[in-house]
Structure formats: structure tokens, C-alpha cells
C-alpha positions in Angstrom: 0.0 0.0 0.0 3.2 2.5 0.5 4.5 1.5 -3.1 0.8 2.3 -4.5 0.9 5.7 -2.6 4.1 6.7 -3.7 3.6 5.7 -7.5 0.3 7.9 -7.3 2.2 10.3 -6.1 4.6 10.6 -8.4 2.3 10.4 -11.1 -0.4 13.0 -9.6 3.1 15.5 -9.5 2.5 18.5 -12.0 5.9 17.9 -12.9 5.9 14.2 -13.6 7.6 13.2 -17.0 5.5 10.8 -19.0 9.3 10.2 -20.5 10.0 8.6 -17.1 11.9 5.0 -17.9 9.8 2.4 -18.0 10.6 0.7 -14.1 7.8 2.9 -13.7 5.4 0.7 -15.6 7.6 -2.6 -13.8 6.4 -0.9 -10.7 2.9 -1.0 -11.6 2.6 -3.9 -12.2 4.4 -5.0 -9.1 2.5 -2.9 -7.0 -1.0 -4.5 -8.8 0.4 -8.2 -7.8 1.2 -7.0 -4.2 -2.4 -5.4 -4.2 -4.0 -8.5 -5.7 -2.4 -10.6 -3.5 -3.6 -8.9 -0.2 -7.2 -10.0 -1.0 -7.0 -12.1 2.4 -6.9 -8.7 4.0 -10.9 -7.8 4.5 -10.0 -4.0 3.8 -7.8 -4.7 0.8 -10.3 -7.2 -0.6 -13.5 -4.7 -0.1 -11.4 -2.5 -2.1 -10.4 -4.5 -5.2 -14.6 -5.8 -5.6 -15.2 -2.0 -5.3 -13.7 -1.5 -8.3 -14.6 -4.0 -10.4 -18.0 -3.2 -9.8 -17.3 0.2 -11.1 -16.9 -1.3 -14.3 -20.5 -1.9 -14.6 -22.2 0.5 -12.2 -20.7 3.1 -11.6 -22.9 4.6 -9.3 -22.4 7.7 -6.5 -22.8 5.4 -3.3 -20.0 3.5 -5.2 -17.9 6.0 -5.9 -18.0 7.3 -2.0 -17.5 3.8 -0.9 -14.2 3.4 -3.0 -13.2 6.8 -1.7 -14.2 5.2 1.8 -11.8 1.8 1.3 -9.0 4.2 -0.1 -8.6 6.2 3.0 -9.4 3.1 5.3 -5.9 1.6 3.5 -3.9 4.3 3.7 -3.6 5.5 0.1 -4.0 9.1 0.8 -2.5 10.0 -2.3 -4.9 8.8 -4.8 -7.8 9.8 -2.9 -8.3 13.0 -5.0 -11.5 14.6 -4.4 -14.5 13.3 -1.9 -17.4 12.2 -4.5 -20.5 14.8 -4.5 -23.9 13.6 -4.1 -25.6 14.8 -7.0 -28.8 15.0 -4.9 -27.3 17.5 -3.1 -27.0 20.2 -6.1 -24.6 23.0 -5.9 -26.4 24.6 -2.6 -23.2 25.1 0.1 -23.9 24.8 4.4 -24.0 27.9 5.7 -21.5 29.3 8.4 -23.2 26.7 11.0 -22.8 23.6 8.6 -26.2 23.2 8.2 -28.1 24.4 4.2 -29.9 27.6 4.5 -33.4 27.3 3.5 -34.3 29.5 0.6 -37.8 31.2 0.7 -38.3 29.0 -2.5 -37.8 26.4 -0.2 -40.2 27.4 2.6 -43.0 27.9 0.3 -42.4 25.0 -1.1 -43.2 23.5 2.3 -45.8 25.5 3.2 -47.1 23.6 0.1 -46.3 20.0 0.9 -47.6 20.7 4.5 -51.5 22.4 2.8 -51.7 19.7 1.1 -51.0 17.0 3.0 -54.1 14.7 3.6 -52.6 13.0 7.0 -52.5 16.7 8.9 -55.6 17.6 7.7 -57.1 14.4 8.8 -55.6 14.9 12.2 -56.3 18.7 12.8 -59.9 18.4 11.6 -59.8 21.7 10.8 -58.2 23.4 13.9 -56.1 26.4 12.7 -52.4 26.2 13.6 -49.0 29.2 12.9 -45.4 28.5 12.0 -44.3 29.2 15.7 -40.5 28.0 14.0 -39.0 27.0 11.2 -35.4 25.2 10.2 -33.6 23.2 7.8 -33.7 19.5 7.6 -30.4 18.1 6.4 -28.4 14.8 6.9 -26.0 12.2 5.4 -22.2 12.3 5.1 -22.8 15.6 3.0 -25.1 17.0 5.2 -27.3 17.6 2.1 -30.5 19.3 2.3 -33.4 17.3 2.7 -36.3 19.6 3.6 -38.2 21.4 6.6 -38.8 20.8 10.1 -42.0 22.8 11.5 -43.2 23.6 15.2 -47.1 24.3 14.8 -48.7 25.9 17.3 -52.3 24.7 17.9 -55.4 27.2 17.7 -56.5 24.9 20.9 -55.6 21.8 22.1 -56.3 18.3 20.2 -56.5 14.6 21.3 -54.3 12.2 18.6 -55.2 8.8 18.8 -54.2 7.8 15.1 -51.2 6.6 12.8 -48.9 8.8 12.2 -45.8 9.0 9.6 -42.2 8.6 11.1 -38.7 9.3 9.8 -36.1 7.0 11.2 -32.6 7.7 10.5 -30.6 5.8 8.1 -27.4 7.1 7.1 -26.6 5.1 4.2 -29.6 6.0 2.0 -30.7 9.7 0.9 -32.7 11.0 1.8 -31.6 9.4 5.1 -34.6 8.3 6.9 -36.4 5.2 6.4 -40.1 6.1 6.3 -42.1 4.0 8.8 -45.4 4.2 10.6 -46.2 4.7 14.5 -49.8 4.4 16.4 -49.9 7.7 18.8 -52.9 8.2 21.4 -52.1 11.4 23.5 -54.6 14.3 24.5 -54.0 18.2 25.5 -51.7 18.2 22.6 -50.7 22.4 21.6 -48.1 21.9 19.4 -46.6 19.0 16.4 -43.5 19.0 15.3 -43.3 18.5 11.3 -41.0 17.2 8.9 -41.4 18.1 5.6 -39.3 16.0 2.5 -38.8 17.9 0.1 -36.4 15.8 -2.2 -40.0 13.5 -2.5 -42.4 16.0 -1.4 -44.3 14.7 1.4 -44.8 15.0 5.3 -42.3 12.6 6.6 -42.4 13.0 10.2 -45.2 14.3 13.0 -44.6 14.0 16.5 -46.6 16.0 19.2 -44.5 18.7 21.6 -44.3 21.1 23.7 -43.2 24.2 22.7 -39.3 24.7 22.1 -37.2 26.3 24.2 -35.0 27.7 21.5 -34.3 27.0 17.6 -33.3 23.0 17.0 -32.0 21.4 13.9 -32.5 18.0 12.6 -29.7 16.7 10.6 
């Protein structure tokens, strides 16, 4: 794994001389036995089937899992650049680390959350405000993935219903696996909303108390 380092290296230098004699190519090829040979190693081994399965599908969670086995072995200089979800568009994290949300994007949300069929069905028509409002991001890349809303009741309601849930899950994107959950509660004043908008949907409503201060859900 040194030898591979150093060759790329050498290679990645702006001054490198294509001219070079060919031991370079000897060492190639020596380094690619030594590399084919270390398939008893688990790391080594995860690495090699990484890239052969480039070959065919060349896909983005690929591509950061390559990255991923390249560091993990040490061969820091062929890492190059970290792969870019392309999910995650061009939009940077803000100071905090965390995506802004754009008023495009809150009126987007405002959207999702008028039109979703599960709030209405579980306000029956009880009036609520936008006490707060915040980004929802996650992943390696801390991408975007949509809103999280604190609704402040008109008056207090009584859930006993099904509601949407957004478990985290890391290794998908958005990261949340979208399950169910049967809530029965009463005096409820506020919910707590999370709003996808990479799919468009309600993801996520919990019933809370009022926050204390601005939170955000990565």
C-alpha cells in the first residue's frame, strides 16, 4: 500500500515526465500483484470488488464507498476529491454547517404541509401558525433534505391515530427510512413537522411542547 501511494504520487506531480523509464510501468505492475495478493486482507479485498464493480455501475454510493476503502488503507495520495452527491445540487452549508433554507424552499413546504391529507385528517380543521422553522439536512454531506416545522395549535387536540415517522438511516438519501407509528395522546398544543422535500411529502409528525430555543435536525 506505501508502493501504491508513492507511485500515485509521483504520477499525480504536475511535474511528472510521461518520459519517465519504463521501471515505472515494472512498478505497476508489481504494486498491482502485491495489491491482488492482499485479498485475504478484508480491507484490501473490499477494495479491489469495489472497483470492479465500477466497471458496470458506476454509481455515486460507489464512488464514495471506493473513496471510503482508499482512505481506510492508507492511500491518501490517490484519494483525490471526496465524491458529490448529485442530490445535493450545488447549494453550500452555511456558516453553522447546516443548508440555509431558501424562501423558495419554505413555500415550497408550506405547500407539501397544505396539502397533505394525514395533517388535515388529524387537525380536523383546527387552525395552527409556524411558531419555528429550520432546515432538515443529513447524510455524510449533510445535504438538504427539507423542513422541520413547530405548529402551534389554535386549541388543544386529542391524537389517537397513525402517524408518519422518519427513522434515520445514514446510508440512503434521503436518510430516513419512512415508517409508521400508532400515537394516542390528548392536550396536545403543538406538532412538530418534517417536511421532504427531495420527495415532497410529510415525513415526520410528533406531538410537543413548545421549544425552548431553535433546534435542527440533521
Amino acid at each position: 500500500m506505501a508502493l501504491a501511494d508513492s507511485l500515485c504520487r509521483e504520477t499525480q506531480n504536475p511535474g511528472f515526465d510521461a518520459r519517465r523509464p519504463s521501471s515505472i510501468r515494472r512498478e505497476q505492475e508489481e504494486t498491482q500483484a502485491l495489491v491482488g495478493a492482499a485479498r485475504t486482507s478484508r480491507r484490501a479485498a473490499s477494495y479491489l470488488a469495489d472497483l470492479e464493480s465500477r466497471e458496470g455501475d458506476d454509481t455515486y454510493q460507489l464512488r464514495a464507498k471506493t473513496y471510503a476503502d482508499k482512505k481506510a488503507l492508507g492511500l491518501t495520495s490517490c484519494l483525490g476529491s471526496r465524491p458529490r452527491n448529485p442530490k445535493c445540487g450545488t447549494r453550500k452549508p452555511g456558516p453553522s454547517g447546516v443548508p440555509t433554507l431558501f424562501p423558495t424552499d419554505v413555500r415550497r413546504t408550506l405547500s407539501v404541509l397544505r396539502k397533505s391529507d394525514v395533517l388535515a385528517h388529524l387537525l380536523h380543521g383546527v387552525g395552527y401558525r409556524v411558531a419555528h422553522k429550520g432546515p432538515w439536512s443529513g447524510g455524510e454531506e449533510n445535504c438538504l433534505v427539507g423542513a422541520i416545522l413547530w405548529l402551534t395549535l389554535d386549541h388543544p387536540i386529542e391524537i389517537a391515530a397513525t402517524l408518519p415517522e422518519a427513522v434515520g438511516e445514514p446510508n440512503v438519501f434521503p436518510p430516513y427510512i419512512a415508517k409508521k407509528r400508532f400515537v394516542r395522546t390528548s392536550a396536545v398544543t403543538e406538532l412538530v413537522v418534517q417536511v421532504d422535500l427531495v420527495h415532497g411529502v410529510v415525513a415526520g409528525i410528533k406531538a410537543s411542547e413548545t421549544p425552548k430555543g431553535a433546534r435542527l435536525v440533521r
